[in-house]
N, C-alpha and C positions, 0 to 999 in steps of 0.2 A: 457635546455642545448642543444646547437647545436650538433648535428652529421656531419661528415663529409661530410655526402651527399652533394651536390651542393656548397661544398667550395674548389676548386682544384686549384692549382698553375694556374699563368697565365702563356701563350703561350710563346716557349722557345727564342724567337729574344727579348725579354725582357731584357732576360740575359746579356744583352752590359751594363747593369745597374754597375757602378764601373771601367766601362774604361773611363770614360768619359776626364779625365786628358789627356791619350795617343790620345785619339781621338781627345782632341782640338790642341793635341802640333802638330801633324802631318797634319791636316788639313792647320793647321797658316802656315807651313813651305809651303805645295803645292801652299798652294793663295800669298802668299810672294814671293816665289821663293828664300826660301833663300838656299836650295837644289834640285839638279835635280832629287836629288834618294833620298826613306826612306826605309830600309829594317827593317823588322817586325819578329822581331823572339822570336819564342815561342816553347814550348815542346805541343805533341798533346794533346788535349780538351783545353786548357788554354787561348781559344778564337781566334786567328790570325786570321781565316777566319771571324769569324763575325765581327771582327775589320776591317778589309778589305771591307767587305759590307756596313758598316756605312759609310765609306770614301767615297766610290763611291755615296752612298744615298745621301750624306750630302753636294757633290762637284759636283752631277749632272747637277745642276742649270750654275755652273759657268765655266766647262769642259766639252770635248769629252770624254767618259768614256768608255776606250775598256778594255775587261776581257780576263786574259787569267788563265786555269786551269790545274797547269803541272799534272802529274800522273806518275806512276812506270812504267807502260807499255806504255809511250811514249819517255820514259827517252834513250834508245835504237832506237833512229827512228830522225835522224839530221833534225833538222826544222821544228820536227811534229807538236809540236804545236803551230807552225806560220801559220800551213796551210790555218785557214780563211783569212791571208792575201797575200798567194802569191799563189793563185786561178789562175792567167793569168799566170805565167810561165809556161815555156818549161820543162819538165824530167830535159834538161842539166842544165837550169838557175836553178833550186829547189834547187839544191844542192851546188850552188854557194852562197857564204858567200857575197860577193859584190849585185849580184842580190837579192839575199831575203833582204838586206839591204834599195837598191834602191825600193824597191816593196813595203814592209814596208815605204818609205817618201810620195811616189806619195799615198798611199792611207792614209796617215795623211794629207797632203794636201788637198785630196779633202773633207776631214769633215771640215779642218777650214775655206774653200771657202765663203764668205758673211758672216760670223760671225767673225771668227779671233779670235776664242776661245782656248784654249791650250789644246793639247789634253793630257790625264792624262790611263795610261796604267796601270793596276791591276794585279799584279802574282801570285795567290796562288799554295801555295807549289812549292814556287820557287827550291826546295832542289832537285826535281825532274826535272828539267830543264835538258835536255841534252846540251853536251858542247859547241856546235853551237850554238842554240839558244840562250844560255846565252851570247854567244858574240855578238851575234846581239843584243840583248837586250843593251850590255853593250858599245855598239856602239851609239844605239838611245841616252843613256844618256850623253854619253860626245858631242856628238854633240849638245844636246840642243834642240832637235827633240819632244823629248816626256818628261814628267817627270812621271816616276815610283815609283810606293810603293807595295815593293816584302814581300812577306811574305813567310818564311822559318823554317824549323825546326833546333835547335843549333846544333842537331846531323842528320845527317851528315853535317850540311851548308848547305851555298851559296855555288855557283858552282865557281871554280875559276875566272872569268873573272871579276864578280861582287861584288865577296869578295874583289880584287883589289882595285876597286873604293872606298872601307868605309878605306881601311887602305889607299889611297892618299887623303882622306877629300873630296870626291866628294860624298859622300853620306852619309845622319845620320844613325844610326840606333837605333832600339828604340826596348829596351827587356824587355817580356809582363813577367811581374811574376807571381804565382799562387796569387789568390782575398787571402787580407789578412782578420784578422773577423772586421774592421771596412765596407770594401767592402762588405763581405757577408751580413754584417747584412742592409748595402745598398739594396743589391739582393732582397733581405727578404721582406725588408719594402714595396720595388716595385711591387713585384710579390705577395705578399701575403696581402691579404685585411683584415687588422684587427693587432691588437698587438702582436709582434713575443719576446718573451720574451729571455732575454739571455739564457738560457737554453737551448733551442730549436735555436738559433740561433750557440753556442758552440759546441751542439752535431752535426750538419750539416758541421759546419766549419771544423772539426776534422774529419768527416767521407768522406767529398769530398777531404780535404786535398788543399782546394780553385782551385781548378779544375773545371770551369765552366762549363763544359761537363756532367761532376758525378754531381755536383750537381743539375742542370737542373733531370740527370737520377733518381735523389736522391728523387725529392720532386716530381715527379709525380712517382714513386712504390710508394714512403710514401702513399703519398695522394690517390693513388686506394686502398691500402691495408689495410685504414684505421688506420694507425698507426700517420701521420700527422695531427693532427684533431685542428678545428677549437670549442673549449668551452668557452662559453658566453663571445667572442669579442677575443679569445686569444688562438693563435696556438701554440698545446704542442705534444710533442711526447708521445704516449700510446706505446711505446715498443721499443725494438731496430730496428733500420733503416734496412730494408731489402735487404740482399745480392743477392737474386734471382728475385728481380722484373725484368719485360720484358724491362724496358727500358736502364738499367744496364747490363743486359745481352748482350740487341744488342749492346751497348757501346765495352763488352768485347770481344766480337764475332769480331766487327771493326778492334778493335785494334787489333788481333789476324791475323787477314786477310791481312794485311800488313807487315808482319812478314814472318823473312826465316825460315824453318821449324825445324831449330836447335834452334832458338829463342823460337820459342813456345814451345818445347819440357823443354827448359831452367826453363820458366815462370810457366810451369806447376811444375814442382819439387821445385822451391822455393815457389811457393803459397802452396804447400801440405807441404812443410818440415819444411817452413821458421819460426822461424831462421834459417838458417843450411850452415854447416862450407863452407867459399868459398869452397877452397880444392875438398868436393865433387863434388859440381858442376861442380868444372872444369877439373876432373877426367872425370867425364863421358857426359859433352857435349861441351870440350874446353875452353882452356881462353881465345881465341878470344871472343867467343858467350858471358864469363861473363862481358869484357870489353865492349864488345859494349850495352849490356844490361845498366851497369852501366852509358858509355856513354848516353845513353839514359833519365837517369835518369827512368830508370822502375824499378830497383832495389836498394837496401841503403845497405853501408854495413859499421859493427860496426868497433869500434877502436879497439876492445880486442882482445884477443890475447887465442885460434884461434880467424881469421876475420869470422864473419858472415853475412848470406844473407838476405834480407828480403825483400817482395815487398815495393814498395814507397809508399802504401796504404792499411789496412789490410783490406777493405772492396772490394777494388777489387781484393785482395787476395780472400777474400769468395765465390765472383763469379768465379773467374775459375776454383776456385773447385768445382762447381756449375754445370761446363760445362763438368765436368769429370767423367763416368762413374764408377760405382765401381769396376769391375774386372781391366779397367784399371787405376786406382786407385793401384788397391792390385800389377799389375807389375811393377810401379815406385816406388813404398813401395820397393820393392823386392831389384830393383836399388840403390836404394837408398841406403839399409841397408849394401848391399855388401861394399859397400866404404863406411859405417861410423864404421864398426870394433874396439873397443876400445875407442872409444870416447867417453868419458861421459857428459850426454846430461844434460842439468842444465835451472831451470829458465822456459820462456815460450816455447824454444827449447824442453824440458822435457814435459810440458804442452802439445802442439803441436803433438808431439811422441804420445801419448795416443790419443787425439781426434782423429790422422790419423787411427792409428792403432782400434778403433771401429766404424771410418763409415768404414772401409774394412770388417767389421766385425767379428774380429781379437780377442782371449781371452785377456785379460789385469790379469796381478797379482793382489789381493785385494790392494798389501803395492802401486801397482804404481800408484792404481786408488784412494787411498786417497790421496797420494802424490799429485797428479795432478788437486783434485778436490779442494787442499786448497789452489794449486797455480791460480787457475784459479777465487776462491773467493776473494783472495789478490787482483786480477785486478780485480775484480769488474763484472766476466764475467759470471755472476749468472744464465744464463740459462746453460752454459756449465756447470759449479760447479755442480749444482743440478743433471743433467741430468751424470754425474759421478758418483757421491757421491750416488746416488740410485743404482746404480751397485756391492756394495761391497756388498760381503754377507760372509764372514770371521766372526764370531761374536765377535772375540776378538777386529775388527774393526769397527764393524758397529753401536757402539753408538755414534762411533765420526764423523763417516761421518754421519751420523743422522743429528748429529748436524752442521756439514758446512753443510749440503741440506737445514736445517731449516734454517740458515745465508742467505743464498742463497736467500729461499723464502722469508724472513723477509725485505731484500733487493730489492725485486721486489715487497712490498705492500703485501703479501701473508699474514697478519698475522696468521690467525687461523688456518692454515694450517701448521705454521713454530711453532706454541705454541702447537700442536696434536704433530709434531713430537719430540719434546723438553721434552711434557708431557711421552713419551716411551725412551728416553734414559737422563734425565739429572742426576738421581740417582747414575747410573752407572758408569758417571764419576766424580760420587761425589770428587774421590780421585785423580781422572787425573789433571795436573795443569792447564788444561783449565778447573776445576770444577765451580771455581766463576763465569769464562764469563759466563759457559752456564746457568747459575743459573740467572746471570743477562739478558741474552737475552729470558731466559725464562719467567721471570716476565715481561721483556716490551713485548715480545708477546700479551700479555695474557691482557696487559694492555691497547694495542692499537687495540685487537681484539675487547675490550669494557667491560673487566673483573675489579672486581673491587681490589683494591690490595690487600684487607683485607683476599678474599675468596683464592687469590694464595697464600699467606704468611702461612693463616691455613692449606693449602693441605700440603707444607712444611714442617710445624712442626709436621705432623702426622707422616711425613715419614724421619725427620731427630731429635726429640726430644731427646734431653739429659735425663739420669739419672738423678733423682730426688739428686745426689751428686756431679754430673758431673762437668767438668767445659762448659761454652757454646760454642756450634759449632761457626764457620765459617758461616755455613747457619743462623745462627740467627743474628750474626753481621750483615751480609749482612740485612735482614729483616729488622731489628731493625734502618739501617741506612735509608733506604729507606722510612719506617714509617716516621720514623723523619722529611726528608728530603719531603714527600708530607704536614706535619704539618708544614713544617715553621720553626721548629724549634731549633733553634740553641744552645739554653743551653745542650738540650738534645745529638745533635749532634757534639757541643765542646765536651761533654763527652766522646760521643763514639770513637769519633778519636782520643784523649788523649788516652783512653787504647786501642788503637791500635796502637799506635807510642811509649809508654811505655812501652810494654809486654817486659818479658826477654829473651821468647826465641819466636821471630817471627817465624812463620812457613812459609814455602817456598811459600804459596800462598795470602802472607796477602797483598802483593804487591799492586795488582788489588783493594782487598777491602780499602787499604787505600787510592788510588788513587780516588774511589768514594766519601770515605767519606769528605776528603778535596773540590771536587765539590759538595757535595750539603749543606756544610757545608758554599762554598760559594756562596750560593745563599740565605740559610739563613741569613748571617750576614748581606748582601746587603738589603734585605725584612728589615730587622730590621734598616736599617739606621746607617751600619757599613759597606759601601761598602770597604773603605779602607781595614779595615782586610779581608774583603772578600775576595778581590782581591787579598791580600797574599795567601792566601788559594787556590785561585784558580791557581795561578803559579806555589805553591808548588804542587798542582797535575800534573800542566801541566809537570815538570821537572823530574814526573814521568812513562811519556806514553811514550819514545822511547822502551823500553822492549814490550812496550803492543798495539804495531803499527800493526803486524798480529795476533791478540786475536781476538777470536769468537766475543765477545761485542764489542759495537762502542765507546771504552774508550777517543778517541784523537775528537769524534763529542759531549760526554757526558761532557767534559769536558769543547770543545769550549765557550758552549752556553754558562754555567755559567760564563766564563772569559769574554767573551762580554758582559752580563747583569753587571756585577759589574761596567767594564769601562764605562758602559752607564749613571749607578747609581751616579757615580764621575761625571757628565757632560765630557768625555776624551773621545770625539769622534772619534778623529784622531786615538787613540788609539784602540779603536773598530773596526773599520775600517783595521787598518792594522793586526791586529790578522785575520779578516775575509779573507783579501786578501792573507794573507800567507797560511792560509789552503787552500784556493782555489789556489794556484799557485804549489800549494806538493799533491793536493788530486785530481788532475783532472777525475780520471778514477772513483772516487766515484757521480761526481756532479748528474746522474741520480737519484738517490738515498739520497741525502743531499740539491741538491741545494736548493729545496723549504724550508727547516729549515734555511735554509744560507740566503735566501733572505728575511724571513718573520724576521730575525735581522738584516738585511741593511737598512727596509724598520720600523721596531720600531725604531732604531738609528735615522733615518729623519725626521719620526714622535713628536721626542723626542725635536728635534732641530727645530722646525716648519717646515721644507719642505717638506710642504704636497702634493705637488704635485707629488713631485720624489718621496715622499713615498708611494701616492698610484699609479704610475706607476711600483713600484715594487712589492706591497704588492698585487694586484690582480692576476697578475701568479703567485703569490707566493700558494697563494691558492687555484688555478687548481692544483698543481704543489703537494700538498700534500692530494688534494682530490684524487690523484693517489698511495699516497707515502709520509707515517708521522711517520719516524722515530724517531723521538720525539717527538712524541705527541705536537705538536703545531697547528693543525689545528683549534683548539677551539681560541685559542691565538688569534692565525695570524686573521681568519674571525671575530675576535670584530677590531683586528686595524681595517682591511681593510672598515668595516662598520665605523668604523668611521671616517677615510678619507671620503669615497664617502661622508657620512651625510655633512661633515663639507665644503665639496667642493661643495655642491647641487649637485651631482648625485646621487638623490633620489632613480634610478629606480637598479642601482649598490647595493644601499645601502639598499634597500629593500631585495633584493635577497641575500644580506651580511648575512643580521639578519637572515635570513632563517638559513643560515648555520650555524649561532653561535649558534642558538636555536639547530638547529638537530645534533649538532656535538653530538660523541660517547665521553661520561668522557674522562681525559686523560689529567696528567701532572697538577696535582691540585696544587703546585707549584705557575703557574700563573692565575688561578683562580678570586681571589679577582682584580687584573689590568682588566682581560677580561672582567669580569663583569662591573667595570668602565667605559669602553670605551664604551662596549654596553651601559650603559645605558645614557653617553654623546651623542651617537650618535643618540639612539631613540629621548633625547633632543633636537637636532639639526634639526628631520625631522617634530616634532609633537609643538614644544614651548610651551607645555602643563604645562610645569612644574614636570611631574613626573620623568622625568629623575632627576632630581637638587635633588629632593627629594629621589629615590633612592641612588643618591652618598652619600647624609646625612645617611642614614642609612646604608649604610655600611661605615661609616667614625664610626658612634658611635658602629659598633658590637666589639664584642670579637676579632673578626679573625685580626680589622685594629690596635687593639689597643697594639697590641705586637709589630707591624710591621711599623714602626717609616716612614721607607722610603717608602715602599708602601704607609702608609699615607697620604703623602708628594705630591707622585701624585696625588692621590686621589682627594686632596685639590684641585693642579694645575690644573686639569682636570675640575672640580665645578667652581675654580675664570674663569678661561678660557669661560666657559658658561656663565656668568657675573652674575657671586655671588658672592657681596663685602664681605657678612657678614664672608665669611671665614680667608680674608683676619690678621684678627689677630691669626687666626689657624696654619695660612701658618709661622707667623712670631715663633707660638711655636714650631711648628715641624721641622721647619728649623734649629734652633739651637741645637737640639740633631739628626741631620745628619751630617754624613762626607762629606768631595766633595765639588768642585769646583759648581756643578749645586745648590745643596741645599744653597749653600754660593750666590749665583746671585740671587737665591730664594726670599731669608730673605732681601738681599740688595733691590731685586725693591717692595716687599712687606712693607717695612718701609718706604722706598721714596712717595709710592703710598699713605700711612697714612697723610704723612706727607703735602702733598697737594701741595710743594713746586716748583714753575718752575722753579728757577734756580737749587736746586736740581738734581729736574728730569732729566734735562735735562745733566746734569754729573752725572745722572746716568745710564741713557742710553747711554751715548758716552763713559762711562764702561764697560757697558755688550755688546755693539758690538763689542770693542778692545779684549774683551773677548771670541766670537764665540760665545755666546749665542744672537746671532739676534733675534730672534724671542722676548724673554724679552728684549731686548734692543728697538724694535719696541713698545710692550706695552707701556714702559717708555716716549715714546717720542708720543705717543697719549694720554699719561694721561696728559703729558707736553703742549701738541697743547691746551687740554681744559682747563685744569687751568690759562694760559696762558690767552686766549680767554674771561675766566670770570672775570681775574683780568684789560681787558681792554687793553691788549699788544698784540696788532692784529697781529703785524708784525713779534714779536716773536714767536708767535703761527703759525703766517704760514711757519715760519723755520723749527718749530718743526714738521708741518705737511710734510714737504719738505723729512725732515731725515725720517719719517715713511716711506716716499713712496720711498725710497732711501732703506729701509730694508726690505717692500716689492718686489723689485724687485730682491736683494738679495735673499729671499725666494722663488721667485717663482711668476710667474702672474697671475698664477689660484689662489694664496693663498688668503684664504676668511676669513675675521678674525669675531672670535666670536662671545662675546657681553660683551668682556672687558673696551670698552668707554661707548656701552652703560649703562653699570652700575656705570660709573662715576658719581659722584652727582653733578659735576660742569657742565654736560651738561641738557641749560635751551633754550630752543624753545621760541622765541616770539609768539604772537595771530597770527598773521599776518604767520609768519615762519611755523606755525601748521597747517594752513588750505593748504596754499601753498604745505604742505610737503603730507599733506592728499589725496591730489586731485591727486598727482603726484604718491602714491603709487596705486590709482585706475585708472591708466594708461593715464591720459589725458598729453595731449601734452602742453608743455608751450605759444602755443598762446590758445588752450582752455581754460586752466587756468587763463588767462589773461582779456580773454571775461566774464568767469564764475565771476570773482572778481570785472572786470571794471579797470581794473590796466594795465601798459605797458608789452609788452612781456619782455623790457629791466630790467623792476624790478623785474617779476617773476622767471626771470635768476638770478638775483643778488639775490635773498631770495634763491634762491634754493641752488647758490656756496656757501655763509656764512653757511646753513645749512650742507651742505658737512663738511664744516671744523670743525664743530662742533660734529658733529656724527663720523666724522673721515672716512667720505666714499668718495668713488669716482665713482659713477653714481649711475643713479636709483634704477638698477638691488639690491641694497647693502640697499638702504632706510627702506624698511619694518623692515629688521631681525635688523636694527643698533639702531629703536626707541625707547628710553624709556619706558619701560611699567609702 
């Protein structure tokens, strides 16, 4: 595993990476001339100076390239910064609008003297132009003298004489936005050597706020502090992005330094308060200072009612609290407090309150430091949570802040730490209505610390057993559901959730526990080849989690999973997909924390569908991404896909290092177990062609555990014929028919076609299952079609069908590398001739070697070779060996 040593962002003029559109429109217009003037405006860090430099870089060649650099302390000083060009003037003339005018031509002139080049003038930070020189400037352009490209800030503008000219059409203008995240992840790709996964590309985009200033500051503190790190080809973040690195800080310090001291006084009170009510602010540093601020766009303020403040970034929020002492810290506390009098502070305003008030190091009440540490766990802001939630020492309160610290840590990867403290208070609040989450967060602790379930379930009943007459707890439904649910089992688990949706008098907390029971009840049914009721099952949980959206347990991510394994199980991708994107567009502030379970089901979905390529572009940070952070136990899962992508795509050396981790993963989520083991053992097939892989599938095709589980079967199977083992083929056809679903129905369809041997068949029945979305089967179809085809003597229709194969590979993907579903076709037959040809070619010799070796033309040992393609169903050598016959 790489460490980040020696993997740092590249150098920050890089960063032009994402403008390239403004830079080609502005360039076009200077060498055209279809403008005298481009003004460039942008808010600071959001590039205009480096867009400025690329211009002049890029128009060197074909221009005179004079710079000029306004400043604030020139802005008071008429024609200060013309003065590299009106050097020869008199005191009198300097100050003359005509003469610095005239002074300015004669020295354009003499650059264009035996070239006749145009000379092309550069203004940054035109905002600070004083008003004389803007009109000289704005003189040179209507004359036709120079052509300029000013760059200014929106707030305050251009200087009057030059704003003139864009509103009479004598000048474009062109306004830079902050990098949106197709741009960033542009930046990323450029700057960063190796695969930047959405994650890590999300979390930067959100914390620069596409700000190419911050985020330039962003990825070199990451990357010194060790938090941006580069694991085995794929940069992830190990922690939250840091608010005090050195080069954030000088960013902040910058920006500060340009500022009137009402301003920063401003900055500083809404970065320590914010949210917080305009009102105050402008009580005590005026509503000028708030409007201009907002002018500025450094500040955002809500639509509610009070309006509130907020910086335009809460990481550059973090640094200038950063830059602020703590005494004087506790004097703007002070300020502050006086004018918020009455005002009851709600939400992250509330949250906020509390953090300021203990960096001053301020007492806090126990009720306001739970309060605040369960608002700060809702956001997902699990260092603050924790680092709260250890502070109550009230005992009436501290089994439940116990338990948001354990959320907290369970959220940041902590397990054994968050199951130690779950083990000291979940008793306690056996009877609080958050008693099932903690119950349930306590078992997955304990579960993903590497415990086994069996051994947490009996610590349980020791310590919550019923009376030998009793009727059963709460705590044992829960158990009994979850038993169930790691067995598979769905009789047993119809049961349970029937008398939990039966009882006569529900108890106030059975909510939670039936919401579980309906997920794992449908992940059962799916496993057995009833995805359809599954998927009822799993809506009717899901139509039960808005109650249970801030619960200790991760009810609305426990639920997810199962509802996307069902739509998978149906072949209803689209529909998987859009469940996944919906939580990700409501759950952003969790995705540190989930993304890697979210991506290792985007990346089974593509799997599922053949596209193996997007699916191991996702599935490998999928599993960096939970070797940090496996909230649902999927790291066993996710590392057999990902191993068997690499296996299937020949990245051996990916795939080698896969299996490692499938072998070392810690138990966990035995659920999907029986598929993980499948994959692994397809992919070891695919590195080794030994044969024990095919033979392990067989044998767990005939155990116990596949023969209840209709639809896992069914993979099972797919995964075996896939490796090109016909003899399943009429397995496929039995367990298709007692599965629900669109994909089990495509299943039985091209596995009866495939029997049947027939090309015209086949071949409608693969222009089936592509109208259907199942490409990938609709591709086999039309390769079994090429070869029967081929043996019935129908050369031409066989290369149609070959034609539509490579028409469905391309669909799939261009890395897609297919099995050895043709080669186990019995209708593919090698002539003598074809054999030795194909032999010689697999032991690397070139087709005029071949040629010489045989005594035969280079033009026939081509022609054996293409027929031979078409038959094997490959398309170069690379593909020869693994497609033969054995």
């Amino acid at each position: 595993m790489d460490s980040s040593n020696g993997h740092k962002p590249a150098p920050a003029h890089r960063l032009l990476t994402g403008r390239r559109e403004p830079l080609d429109r502005i360039c076009n217009i200077v060498r055209n001339r279809t403008s005298q003037a481009v003004f460039v405006m942008a808010g600071p860090g959001i590039g205009k100076s480096s867009l400025t430099e690329a211009i002049a870089e890029r128009l060197a060649g074909d221009m005179h390239i004079l710079q000029i650099h306004a400043s604030s302390a020139l802005t008071a000083v008429p024609f200060g910064v013309l003065t590299p060009y009106t050097a020869d003037l008199t005191a009198e003339e300097s100050v003359s609008p005509v003469a610095v005018l005239r002074s300015m031509w004669t020295y354009f002139e003499k650059l264009k003297t035996g070239t006749g080049s145009q000379v092309l003038l550069v203004v940054d930070d035109a905002h600070h132009l004083d008003d004389a020189s803007a009109g000289v400037v704005a003189d040179l352009i209507s004359a036709g003298w120079a052509t300029v490209v000013a760059a200014a800030r929106p707030r305050p503008g251009l200087p009057q004489p030059l704003d003139q000219l864009w509103y009479d059409g004598l000048a474009e203008r062109v306004d830079l936005r902050p990098l949106n995240r197709e741009q960033i992840e542009e930046v990323l790709a450029h700057v960063l050597d190796g695969t930047v996964p959405a994650a890590t590309v999300d979390s930067l985009w959100s914390a620069s706020g596409g700000n190419p200033r911050i985020l330039d500051a962003l990825l070199h503190d990451a990357a010194e502090a060790g938090i941006l790190s580069k694991r085995n080809g794929i940069w992830i973040l190990l922690g939250s992005l840091p608010a005090d690195g050195a080069r954030l800080t000088a960013v902040v310090a910058k920006d500060h330094l340009r500022r009137r001291p009402e301003e920063q006084e401003a900055l500083k009170l809404i970065a320590l308060a914010g949210p917080v009510g305009r009102k105050v602010i402008e009580d005590i540093c005026g509503a000028p200072v708030v409007r201009s601020l907002l002018d500025q766009q450094m500040v955002v303020e809500t639509s509610g009612v009070p309006a509130e403040l907020s910086m335009w970034n809460a990481l550059f929020a973090n640094a200038i609290r950063n830059t602020i002492s703590v005494s004087r810290s506790l004097q703007l506390q002070e300020r502050t407090r006086a004018h918020q009098d009455g005002i009851v502070l709600r939400g992250e305003g509330r949250l906020r309150s509390v953090e300021w008030a203990l960096e001053c190091g301020l007492r806090v009440p126990d009720a306001d430091l739970l309060e605040a540490a369960r608002e700060a766990l809702a956001r997902f802001r699990n260092d603050s949570a924790a680092s709260i939630a250890a502070r109550v020492q009230d005992p009436a309160m501290a089994p439940m802040a116990r338990a948001v610290h354990a959320r907290a840590l369970y959220n940041n990867g902590a397990y054994a730490d968050a199951a130690a403290l779950l083990d000291g208070c979940w008793l306690q609040l056996a009877d609080d209505p958050q008693g099932p989450a903690v119950l349930l967060l306590r078992v997955s602790a304990h579960q993903a610390a590497g415990h086994q379930l069996a051994a947490v379930a009996e610590d349980v009943r020791e310590h919550t057993g019923r009376s030998a007459d009793g009727p059963r707890t709460w705590q044992e439904e829960i158990l009994h559901l979850l038993q169930s649910g790691a067995e598979v089992d769905y009789r047993a688990l119809a049961a349970e959730v029937e008398t939990i949706r039966t009882r006569s008098s529900p108890e106030a907390d059975v909510e939670p526990i039936g919401a579980v029971g309906e997920a794992l009840l449908a992940h059962a049914l799916t496993a057995a080849g009833r995805p359809a009721e599954g998927l009822d099952a799993a809506l009717l949980a899901a139509s039960e989690l808005p109650p249970l959206e801030d619960s200790l347990f991760f009810f609305p991510e426990f639920v997810l999973g199962r509802l996307v394994i069902s739509y998978l199980a149906m072949g209803e991708w689209e529909s998987a997909e859009r469940e996944l994107d919906s939580y990700a567009a409501g759950h952003a502030t969790g995705a540190a924390t989930f993304d890697g379970s979210l991506q290792v089901l985007r990346g089974y979905s593509l799997l599922k569908q053949g596209r193996m390529e997007r699916a191991y572009q996702l599935l490998l940070p999928a599993v960096e991404a939970l070797r940090l952070n496996d909230p649902l136990q999927l790291f066993r899962f996710g590392s057999s896909l990902g191993f068997y992508v690499a296996a299937r795509l020949g990245d051996s050396a990916q795939a080698r290092r896969l299996e490692q981790d499938y072998k070392d993963a810690v138990a966990g989520g035995p659920a999907h177990d029986l598929l993980a083991g499948a994959y692994a053992a397809a992919a070891a097939e695919y590195l080794s062609r030994d044969g024990k892989g095919i033979a392990s599938l067989h044998t767990m095709m005939t155990a116990a555990e596949a023969s209840g589980r209709a639809g896992h079967l069914l993979e099972l199977l797919a995964v075996c014929w896939d490796l090109g083992d016909p003899s399943v083929i009429p397995m496929v056809q039995d367990a298709a028919r007692d599965v629900q679903g669109r994909w089990a129905a495509a299943m039985l369809t091209l596995a009866t076609s495939w029997e049947a041997a027939d090309g015209d068949a086949l071949m409608e029945t693969a222009a089936s299952l592509e109208a259907s979305g199942f490409v990938n089967l609709a591709r086999e179809a039309y390769a079994r079609a090429s070869s029967v085809l081929e043996h019935a003597g129908e050369r031409r229709r066989s290369r149609q069908a070959v034609a539509q194969r490579e028409r469905c590979d391309h669909e799939l993907g261009e890395r897609f590398r297919e099995g050895r579903f043709i080669a186990a076709a019995p209708a593919v037959h090698l002539t003598r001739r074809e054999q030795d040809i194909v032999e010689l070619a697999v032991q690397g010799l070139t087709d005029r070697e071949i040629a010489q070796k045989l005594m035969v033309s280079v033009r026939t040992v081509e022609g054996h070779l293409y027929r031979t393609y078409v038959k094997l169903g490959v398309r170069s050598r690379d593909e020869l060996e693994s497609a033969l016959p054995k």
